[in-house]
N, C-alpha and C positions, 0 to 999 in steps of 0.2 A: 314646617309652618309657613304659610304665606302670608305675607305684606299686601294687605289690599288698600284702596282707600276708599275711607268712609262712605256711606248712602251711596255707593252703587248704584244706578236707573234700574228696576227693573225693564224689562221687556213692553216698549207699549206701540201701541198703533199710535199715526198722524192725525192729529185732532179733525172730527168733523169723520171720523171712518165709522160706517157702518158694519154690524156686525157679520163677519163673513163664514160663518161657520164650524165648523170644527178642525180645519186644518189651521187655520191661525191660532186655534186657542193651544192646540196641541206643539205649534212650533210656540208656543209663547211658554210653556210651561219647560220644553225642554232646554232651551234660554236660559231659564232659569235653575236648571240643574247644571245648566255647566257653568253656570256662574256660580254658584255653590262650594263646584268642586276646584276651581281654580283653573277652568279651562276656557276662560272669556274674558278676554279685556272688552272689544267691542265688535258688533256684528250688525248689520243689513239684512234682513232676509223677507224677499219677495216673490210671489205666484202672481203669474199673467195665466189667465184661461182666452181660449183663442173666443174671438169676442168683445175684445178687452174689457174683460172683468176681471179686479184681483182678487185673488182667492186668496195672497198673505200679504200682508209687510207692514213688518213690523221691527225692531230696530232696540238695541240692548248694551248696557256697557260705556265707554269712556272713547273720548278720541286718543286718548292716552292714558299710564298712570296718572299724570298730573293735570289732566285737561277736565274737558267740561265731557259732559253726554254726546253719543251720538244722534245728529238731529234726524228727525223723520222726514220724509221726503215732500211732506206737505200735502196737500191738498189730492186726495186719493179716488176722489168721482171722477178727476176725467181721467181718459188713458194715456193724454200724452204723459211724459214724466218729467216735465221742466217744473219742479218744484221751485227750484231757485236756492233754497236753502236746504237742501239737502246733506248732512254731511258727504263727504266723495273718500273713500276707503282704499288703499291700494290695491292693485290687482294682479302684480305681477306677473306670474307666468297667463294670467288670465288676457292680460291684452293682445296675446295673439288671436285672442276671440274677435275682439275691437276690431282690430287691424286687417283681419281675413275677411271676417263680409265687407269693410268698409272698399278693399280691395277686390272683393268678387264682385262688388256692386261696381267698380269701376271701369274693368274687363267688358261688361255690358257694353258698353259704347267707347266708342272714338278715344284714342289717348288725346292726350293736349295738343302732341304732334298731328293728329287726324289718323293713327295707325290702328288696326283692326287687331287685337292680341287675342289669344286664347291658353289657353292650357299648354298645349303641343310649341308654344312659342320660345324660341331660346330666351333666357335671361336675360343674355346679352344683345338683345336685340331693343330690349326699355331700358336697360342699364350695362352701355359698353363697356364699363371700368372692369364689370364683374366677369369678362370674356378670356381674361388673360389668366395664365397660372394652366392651362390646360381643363379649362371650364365652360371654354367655348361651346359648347354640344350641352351644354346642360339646359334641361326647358323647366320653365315653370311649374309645370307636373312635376317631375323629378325633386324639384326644388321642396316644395309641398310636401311631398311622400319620403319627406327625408334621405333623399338620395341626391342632392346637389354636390357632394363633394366638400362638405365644410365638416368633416372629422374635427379637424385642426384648422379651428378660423382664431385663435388668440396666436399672436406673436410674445415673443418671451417676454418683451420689456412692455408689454400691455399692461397700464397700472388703473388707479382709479380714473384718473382724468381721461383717459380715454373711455372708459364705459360711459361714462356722465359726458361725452360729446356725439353727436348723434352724429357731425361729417367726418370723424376721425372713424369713426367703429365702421361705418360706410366702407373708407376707405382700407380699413384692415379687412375685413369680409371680400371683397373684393380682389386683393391682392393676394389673398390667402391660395396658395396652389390647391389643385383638387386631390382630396385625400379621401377616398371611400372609406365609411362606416360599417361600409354593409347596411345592415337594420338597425343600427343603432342611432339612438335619437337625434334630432339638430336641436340644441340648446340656441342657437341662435337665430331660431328660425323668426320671431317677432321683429328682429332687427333686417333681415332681408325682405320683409313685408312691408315694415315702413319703408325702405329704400324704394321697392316695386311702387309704392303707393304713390310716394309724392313724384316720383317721376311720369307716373300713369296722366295723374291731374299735373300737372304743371307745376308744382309750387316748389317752394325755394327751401320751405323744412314739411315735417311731416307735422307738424301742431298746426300749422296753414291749411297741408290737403285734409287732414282728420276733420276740420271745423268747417269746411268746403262739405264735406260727407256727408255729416252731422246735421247741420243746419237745415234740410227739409224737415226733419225727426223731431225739431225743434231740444236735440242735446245735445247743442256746443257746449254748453257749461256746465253740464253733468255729467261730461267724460272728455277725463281734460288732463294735463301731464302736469299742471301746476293750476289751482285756482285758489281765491281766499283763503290765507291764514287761517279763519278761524273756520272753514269747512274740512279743510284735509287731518284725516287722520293719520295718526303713525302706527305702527305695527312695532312690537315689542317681545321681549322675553317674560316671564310669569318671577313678579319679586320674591326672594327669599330672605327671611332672615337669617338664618345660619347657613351652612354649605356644606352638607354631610359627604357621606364615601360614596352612598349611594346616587348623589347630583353628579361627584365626579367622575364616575363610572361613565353614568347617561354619557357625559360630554366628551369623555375619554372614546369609548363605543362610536360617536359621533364623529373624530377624528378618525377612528381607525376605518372605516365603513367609505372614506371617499376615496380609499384605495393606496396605493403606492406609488409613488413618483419615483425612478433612478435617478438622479439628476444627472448621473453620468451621460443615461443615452442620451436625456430630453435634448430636445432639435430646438429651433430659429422656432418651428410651430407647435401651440398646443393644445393640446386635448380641452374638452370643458374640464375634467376630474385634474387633470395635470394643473392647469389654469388654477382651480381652487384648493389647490394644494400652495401655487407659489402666493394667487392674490385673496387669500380665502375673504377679504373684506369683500371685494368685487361680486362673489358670490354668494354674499349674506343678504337674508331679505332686509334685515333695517338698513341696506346700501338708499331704499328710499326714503328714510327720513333725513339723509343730509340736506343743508341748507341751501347746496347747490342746487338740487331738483326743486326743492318746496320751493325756493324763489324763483324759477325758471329760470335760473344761471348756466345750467345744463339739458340736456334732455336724454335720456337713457329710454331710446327710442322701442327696444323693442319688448320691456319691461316695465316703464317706469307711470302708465297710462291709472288715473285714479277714477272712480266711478260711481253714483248709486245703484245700491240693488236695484232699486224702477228702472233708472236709465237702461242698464242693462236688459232687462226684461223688455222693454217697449225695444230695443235695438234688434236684441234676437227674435221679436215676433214680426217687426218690419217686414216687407218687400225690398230693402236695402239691394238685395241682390236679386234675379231672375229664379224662377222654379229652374229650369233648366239647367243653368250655373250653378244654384246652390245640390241640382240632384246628381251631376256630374262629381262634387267636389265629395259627394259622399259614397263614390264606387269605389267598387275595388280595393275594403280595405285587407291592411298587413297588418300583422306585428310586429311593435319592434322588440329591440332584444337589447338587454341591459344586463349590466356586471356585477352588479352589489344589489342588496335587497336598500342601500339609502337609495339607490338609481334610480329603482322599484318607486319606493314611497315620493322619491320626489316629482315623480309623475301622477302622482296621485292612486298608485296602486293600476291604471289603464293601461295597456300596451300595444291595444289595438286602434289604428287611426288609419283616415281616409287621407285627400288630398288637404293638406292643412289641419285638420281635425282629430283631437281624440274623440275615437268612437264609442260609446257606452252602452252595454246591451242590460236590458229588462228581461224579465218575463211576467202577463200579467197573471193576476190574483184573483179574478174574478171566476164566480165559478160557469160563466156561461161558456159554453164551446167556442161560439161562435166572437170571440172575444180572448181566446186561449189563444196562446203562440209567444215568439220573441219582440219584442220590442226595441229599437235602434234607436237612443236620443247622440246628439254631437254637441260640442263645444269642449270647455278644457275642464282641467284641476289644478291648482297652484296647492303643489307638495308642499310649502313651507306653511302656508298660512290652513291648509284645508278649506280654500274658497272654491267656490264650484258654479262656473256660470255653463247653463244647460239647456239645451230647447229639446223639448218632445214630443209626441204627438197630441198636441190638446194644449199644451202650457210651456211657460218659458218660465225657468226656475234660475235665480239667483239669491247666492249664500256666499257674501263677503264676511269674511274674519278677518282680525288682525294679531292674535296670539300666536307666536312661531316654535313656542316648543314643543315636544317630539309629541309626547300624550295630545297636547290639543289638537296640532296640527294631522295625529293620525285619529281621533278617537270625534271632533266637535263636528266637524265638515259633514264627516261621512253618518253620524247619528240626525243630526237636521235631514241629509238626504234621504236616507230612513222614513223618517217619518212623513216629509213631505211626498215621496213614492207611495207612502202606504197607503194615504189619502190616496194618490190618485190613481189605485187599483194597479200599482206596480211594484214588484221586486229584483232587484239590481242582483245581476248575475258578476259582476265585477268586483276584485279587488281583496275577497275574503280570504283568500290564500297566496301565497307568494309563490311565482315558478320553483318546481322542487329544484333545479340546480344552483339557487342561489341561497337554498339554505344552508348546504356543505361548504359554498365558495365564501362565504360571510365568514367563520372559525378562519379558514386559512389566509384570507385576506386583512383579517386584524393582524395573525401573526404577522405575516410578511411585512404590514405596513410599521408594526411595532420598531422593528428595525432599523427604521429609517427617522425615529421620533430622535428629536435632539436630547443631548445627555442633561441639560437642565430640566426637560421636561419631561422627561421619565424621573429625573431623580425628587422633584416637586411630590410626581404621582404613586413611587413606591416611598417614599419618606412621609407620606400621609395615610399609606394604607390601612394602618390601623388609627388612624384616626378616628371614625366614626363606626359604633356596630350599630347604626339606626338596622341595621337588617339584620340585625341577633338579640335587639334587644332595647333598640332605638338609645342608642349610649354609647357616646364618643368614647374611645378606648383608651382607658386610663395609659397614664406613661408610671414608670416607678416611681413618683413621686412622696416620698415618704416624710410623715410628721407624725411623729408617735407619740402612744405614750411608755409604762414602765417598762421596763427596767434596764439597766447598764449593761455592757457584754464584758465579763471581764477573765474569761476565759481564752487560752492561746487558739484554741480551734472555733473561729469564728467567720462570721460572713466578710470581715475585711479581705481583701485584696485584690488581686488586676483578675478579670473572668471573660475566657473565650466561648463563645459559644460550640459546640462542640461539632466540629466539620466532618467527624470520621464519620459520625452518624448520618446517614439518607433523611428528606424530611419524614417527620413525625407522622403515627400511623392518624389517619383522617386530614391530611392535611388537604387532600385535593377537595373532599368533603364541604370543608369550611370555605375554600374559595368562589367554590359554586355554587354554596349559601349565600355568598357575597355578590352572585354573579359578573366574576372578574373576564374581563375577555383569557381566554385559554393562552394567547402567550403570555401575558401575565403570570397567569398561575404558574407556567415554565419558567419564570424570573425570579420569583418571590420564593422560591425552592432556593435559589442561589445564595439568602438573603442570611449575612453572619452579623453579629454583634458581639461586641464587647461591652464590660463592663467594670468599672473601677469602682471601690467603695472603700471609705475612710472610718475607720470606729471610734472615735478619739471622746471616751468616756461615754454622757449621756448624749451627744450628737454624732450622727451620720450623712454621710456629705456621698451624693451617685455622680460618678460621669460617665455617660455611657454614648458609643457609636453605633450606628449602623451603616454598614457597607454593602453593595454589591461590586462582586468581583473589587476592583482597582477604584470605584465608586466610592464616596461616603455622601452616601444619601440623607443621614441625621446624626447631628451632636446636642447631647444636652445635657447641662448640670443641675443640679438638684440638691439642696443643703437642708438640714431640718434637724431640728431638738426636740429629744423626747421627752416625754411625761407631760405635754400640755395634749388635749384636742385640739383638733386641728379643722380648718378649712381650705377647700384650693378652688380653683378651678382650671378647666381644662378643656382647649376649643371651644372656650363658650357655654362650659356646661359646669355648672356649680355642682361642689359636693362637700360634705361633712364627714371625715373621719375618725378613725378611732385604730389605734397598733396595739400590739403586746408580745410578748414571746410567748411560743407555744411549745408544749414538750411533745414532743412525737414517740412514737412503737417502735422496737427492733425486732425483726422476722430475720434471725441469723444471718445471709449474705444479702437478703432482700429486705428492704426497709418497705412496709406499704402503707398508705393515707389510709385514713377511715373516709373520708370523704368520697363520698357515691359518685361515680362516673355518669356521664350524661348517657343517654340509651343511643341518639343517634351517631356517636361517633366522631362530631365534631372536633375539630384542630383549632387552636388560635397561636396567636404568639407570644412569649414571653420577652422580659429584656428590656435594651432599648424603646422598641418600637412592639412591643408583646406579639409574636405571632406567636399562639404554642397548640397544643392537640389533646385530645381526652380521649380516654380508651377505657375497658372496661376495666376500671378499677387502676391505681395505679401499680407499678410495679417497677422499680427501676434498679437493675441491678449495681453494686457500687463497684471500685477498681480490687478493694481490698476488705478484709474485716474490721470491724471496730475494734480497739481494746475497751475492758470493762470501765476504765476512766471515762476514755471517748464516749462510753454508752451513759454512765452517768453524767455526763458533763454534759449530753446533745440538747436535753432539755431548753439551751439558750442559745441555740442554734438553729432555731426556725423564728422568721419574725412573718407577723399576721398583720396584714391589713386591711380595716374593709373600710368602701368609702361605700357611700350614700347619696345616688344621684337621684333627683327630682327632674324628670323628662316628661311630658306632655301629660302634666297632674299624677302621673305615675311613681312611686319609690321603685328605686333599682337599686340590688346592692353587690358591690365587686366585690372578690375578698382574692388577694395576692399573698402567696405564701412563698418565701424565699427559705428553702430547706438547703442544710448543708448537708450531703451523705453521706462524706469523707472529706479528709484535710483538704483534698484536691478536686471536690466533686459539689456543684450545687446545681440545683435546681429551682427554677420561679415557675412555679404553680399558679393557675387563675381559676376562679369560679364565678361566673355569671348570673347570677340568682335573676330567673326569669319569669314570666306572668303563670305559666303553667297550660291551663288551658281554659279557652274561651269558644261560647258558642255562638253561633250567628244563623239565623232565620231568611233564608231568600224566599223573600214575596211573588217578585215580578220577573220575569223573561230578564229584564233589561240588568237588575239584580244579579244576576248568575252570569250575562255578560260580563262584567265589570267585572266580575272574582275570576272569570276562566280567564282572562285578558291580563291578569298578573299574577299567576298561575305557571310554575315549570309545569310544561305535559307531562314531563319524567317523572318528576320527582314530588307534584302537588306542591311546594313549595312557594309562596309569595314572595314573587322577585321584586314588590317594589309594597310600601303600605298604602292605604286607601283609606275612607271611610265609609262604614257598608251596615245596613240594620243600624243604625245608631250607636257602634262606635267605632270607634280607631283602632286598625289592625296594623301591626307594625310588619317589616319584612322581615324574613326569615321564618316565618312562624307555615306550618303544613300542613296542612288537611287530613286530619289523624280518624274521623269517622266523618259520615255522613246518611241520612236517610230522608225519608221522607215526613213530613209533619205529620200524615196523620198517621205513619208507621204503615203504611199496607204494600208498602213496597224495600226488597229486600234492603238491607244496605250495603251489600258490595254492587250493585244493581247503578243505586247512586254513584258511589264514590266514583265507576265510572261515569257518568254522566256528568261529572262537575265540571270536565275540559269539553262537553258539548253539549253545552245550555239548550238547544233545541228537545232534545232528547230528557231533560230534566222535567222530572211532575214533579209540580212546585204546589204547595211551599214545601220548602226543603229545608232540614235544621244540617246545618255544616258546623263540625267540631273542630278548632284549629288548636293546634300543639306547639306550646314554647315550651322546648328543653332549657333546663340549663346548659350551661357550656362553658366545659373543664378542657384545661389546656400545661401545655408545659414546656418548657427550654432547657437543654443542659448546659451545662458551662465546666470548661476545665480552668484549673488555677494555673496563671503563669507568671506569678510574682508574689508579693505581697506588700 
């Protein structure tokens, strides 16, 4: 569930706009589905058609959670874009856009010095400082095409304050020895553009030469590193009220994905991924909402640049820079080459760029010949926010957001762009699939990085894992919490006493199953194999008292006690999630050396766990062999040796009901049993193209499975649940036809009825007696 605040803006044009079409209406409506879905705090989005006519802009969302609307840029007849009151959005990795023509336009003519610079010019020839370290020989090109030699431009003890001073970072870039990347990206390339910049024009910071630049354009003040309080917006995370398994998965995935640091080898210099491993603030996009930036206390020169969609549009349609300069800086490009698919997304999915430039290829849609072929637009993508400032042939596109989590940031950017290309007879040949090497290197590099997580932060994240089944059932995972009712145990062979979980045994059959229902990173799963518990219980007449452990290896990841009297109903809750229960004793079956439930096993397989923390597994039917035989006492007596629980949770308007059964099978042998009682199955009608996106996009390819819940046809699909049929609505097409085609929505004849499967999910732990 998401935290929004009240009346939300829709999406609207700057008062006094005339109607422009169908591409505004179209980006207005899609606005408004991603404000919907929870993937808009606030957004900018504008078309320049060369001419200056705007084809969009239009403006949606908050400057904040707690702020006002994003304001519209004003007055939309003319072209310049000095609205004035414009809200101004950050742009992060975008101001390399800013910075590079402001820069190529300056190349044009005379430095301050009277010196003629070009491309082929060393570095060090506009900025001496940056000569040393064995950098000497590096030119401008080079610098551009990400071959400057700034691999490792952070020094170890580089903290906030240094990113947030623009002559200190100067001065680290500069001092930084030359360390080849190869192809791989310069994270710091904005910060050696403003250094080239304000040394080019003469000025003393780069907010002086930027507004030197600016100022014919007439948008000093609407592209600016710091302006009015009440115009800058902040960029944010998506609020939640609760914090299920599956948010801390995402974030968990999120750390593991920026790779491994040894701290052993790391050097005096480091890497960007090393960098935000030791200062991950430094590299978080809300580093611009501090108070230092918004007041101009600092300037985080080669990132920290805020703008309106207009401005930008009217900047990248300028003359700012020469036809000549600007067609030089777009030869010969490369790819670069990156290590993790976060690398990937934080580039915005692009890997090919010129001199300065990522480069973004089309192809159009049109069906005339003479209009057929590839299409080259330039400018950036800012990975965190999915903003996209773009020039193409015919129009200059800008799409500012300010939401940075993973879904918006990969899912809002790039559907705006969509639609805005589709309007204008082009389709983006970029970014739909990720280099095949970085899908295998992704599994191995959580592992390795797993490794290196500290022991309180793993022990956080395996002492919560069964926390939430929002992906088996949307239902925080009950702990043993017992409040019964009838009756007393007063029998010598009872569930009292100390109980180990039983280590001779490998984990339980479906265990890996269930982790990958969970979508746990793969070392993970290798962890949570390791994962033992104990358990203590007191009988002491009509009350029972639990304490129980969970450890890995030399670990104790969780302690909890648990007291409760029987014969009343009961209520609890548990992470947040109320329930109403009800206990009893139950008599169970003897099958000579095998005792087995009546209770039906789930079809798929599934493992969970019991215990402390309940991991346990379901198989077909149970079947657990004991150490020894009953005597005929023992056989009548077991009757009050299993106790039953079911609670009753209420989750998003839904009953769910758990039911925990603690079975003894011998003096020395017990078992905790779970059942999941789950929706069954549900069917869902896709409409639209965009429909069948959205299901294929949280969708295992392997296994159909929804890795994450949505809301899709009108209603809520929770995780875990799998794609058990599928065909066509009006049936004329087969359905295994379909079921293929449900992980490639092109291929899909829609409407489509999609059938999703919620199994129950039966599970179990054994336990040996080592006390009493």
């Amino acid at each position: 569930p998401r935290l929004r605040a009240e009346n939300i803006p829709r999406p609207v044009r700057p008062s006094g706009a005339s109607a422009r079409g169908t591409l505004e209406a179209a980006v207005r409506l899609k606005l408004e589905e991603l404000q919907k879905r929870g993937l808009l705090l606030g957004a900018q989005v504008a078309v320049l058609g060369d001419g200056d006519e705007w084809r969009c802009d239009v403006t949606s969302g908050r400057l904040g959670w707690v702020a006002g609307p994003v304001a519209p840029s004003g007055d939309v007849t003319n072209a310049v874009a000095g609205g004035g009151d414009a809200s101004l959005l950050p742009l992060l990795d975008i101001s390399t856009t800013v910075l590079l023509l402001c820069f190529l336009g300056a190349i044009t003519r005379k430095t301050a010095n009277g010196e003629d610079i070009n491309f082929d010019t060393p570095v060090g020839q506009l900025w001496p400082e940056f000569a040393c370290g064995g950098k000497a020989t590096v030119t401008i090109w080079q610098l551009l095409q990400h071959q400057g030699g700034l691999a490792k431009p952070f020094q170890s003890q580089t903290d906030f304050n240094v990113i947030c001073s623009e002559r200190r970072m100067e001065e680290t870039l500069a001092s930084a020895p030359f360390s080849s990347g190869g192809a791989a990206p310069c994270r710091v390339l904005g910060v050696a553009l403003a250094a080239l910049l304000r040394r080019a024009t003469g000025h003393e910071s780069v907010t002086e030469a930027l507004k030197t630049s600016l100022s014919p354009l007439g948008l000093e003040e609407d592209i600016v590193y710091s302006g009015a309080e009440e115009r800058m917006a902040h960029v944010g995370h998506q609020l939640l009220e609760e914090v299920g398994i599956s948010s801390l998965w995402e974030k968990f995935d999120e750390v593991m994905s920026r790779g491994n640091v040894n701290e052993e080898n790391v050097g005096p210099w480091l890497s960007w991924q090393e960098f935000a491993q030791r200062q991950p603030w430094c590299v978080d996009p809300t580093f611009v909402n501090s108070e230092a930036l918004r007041m101009a206390k600092g300037c985080a020169s080669g990132r920290g640049l805020r703008a309106s969609s207009r401005a930008l549009c009217t900047l990248l349609s300028s003359n700012i820079a020469s036809p000549a300069v600007l067609g030089s800086s777009l030869s010969q490009a490369a790819p670069l080459k990156v290590q993790s698919l976060e690398e990937w997304r934080s580039l915005g999915c692009c890997l090919d760029v010129g001199v300065g430039w990522q480069l973004f290829r089309f192809e159009r849609t049109g069906s005339s010949n003479s209009n057929a072929g590839e299409v080259l637009g330039f400018g950036h993508i800012d990975g965190a926010t999915g903003s996209i400032a773009l020039r193409l042939p015919g129009a200059s596109v800008s799409v500012l957001l300010t939401q940075v989590d993973p879904d918006a940031r990969q899912q809002a950017g790039r559907k705006l762009l969509d639609v805005i290309t589709e309007h204008l007879g082009l389709r983006p040949l970029f970014g739909d699939r990720p280099p095949p090497n970085l899908l295998e290197h992704a599994s191995v590099q959580k592992g390795i990085a797993l490794g290196k997580i500290g022991k309180e932060q793993l022990s956080r994240t395996m002492a919560h894992f069964g926390e939430d089944l929002a992906g088996l059932g949307e239902l925080s995972h009950p702990q043993p919490v017992l409040e019964a009712t009838p009756f007393g145990c007063t029998s010598a062979h009872t569930i009292a006493g100390h109980w180990h979980s039983n280590a001779s045994r490998q984990a339980p059959q479906g265990f890996e199953e269930l982790l990958e229902a969970l979508d746990a990173p793969t070392a993970v799963r290798s962890l949570a194999k390791r994962l033992r518990w104990t358990l203590d219980i007191q009988v002491i007449g009509d009350r029972i008292r639990f304490h129980s452990v969970t450890t890995l290896g030399a670990w104790q990841v969780e302690e909890n006690t648990m007291d409760f009297k029987m014969g009343i109903p009961f209520e609890g809750e548990q992470f947040g999630t109320k329930y109403q229960g009800t206990a009893s004793w139950e008599a169970q079956q003897q099958v000579g050396k095998r005792k087995v439930n009546n209770h039906r096993a789930s079809q798929d397989g599934n493992v969970c766990f019991a215990g402390a923390s309940l991991l346990a597994c379901s198989c077909e039917g149970w079947a657990v062999s004991t150490q020894r035989r009953w005597t005929r006492e023992e056989k009548n007596d077991q009757k009050k040796h299993t106790l039953v629980i079911e609670k009753h949770f209420k989750v998003a308007g839904q009953e769910v009901k758990f039911i925990e059964r603690f079975e003894l099978l011998s003096d020395d042998n017990l078992t905790v049993k779970f059942t999941l009682r789950r929706k069954g199955t549900l069917s869902v009608t896709l409409q639209t193209l965009e429909e069948a996106k959205v299901l294929a996009h949280v969708l295992n390819p392997q296994t159909l499975r929804l890795k994450r819940g949505l809301h899709l046809g009108g209603q809520q699909l929770s995780r875990g649940g799998y794609v058990s049929f599928a065909k066509v609505a009006s049936g004329a097409w087969e359905a295994k036809d379909c079921m293929v085609s449900i992980i490639d929505p092109p291929r899909l004849r829609l409407p489509a009825v999609v059938q999703l499967r919620y199994d129950d999910i039966n599970g179990a732990t054994e336990y040996v007696r080592r006390g009493r």
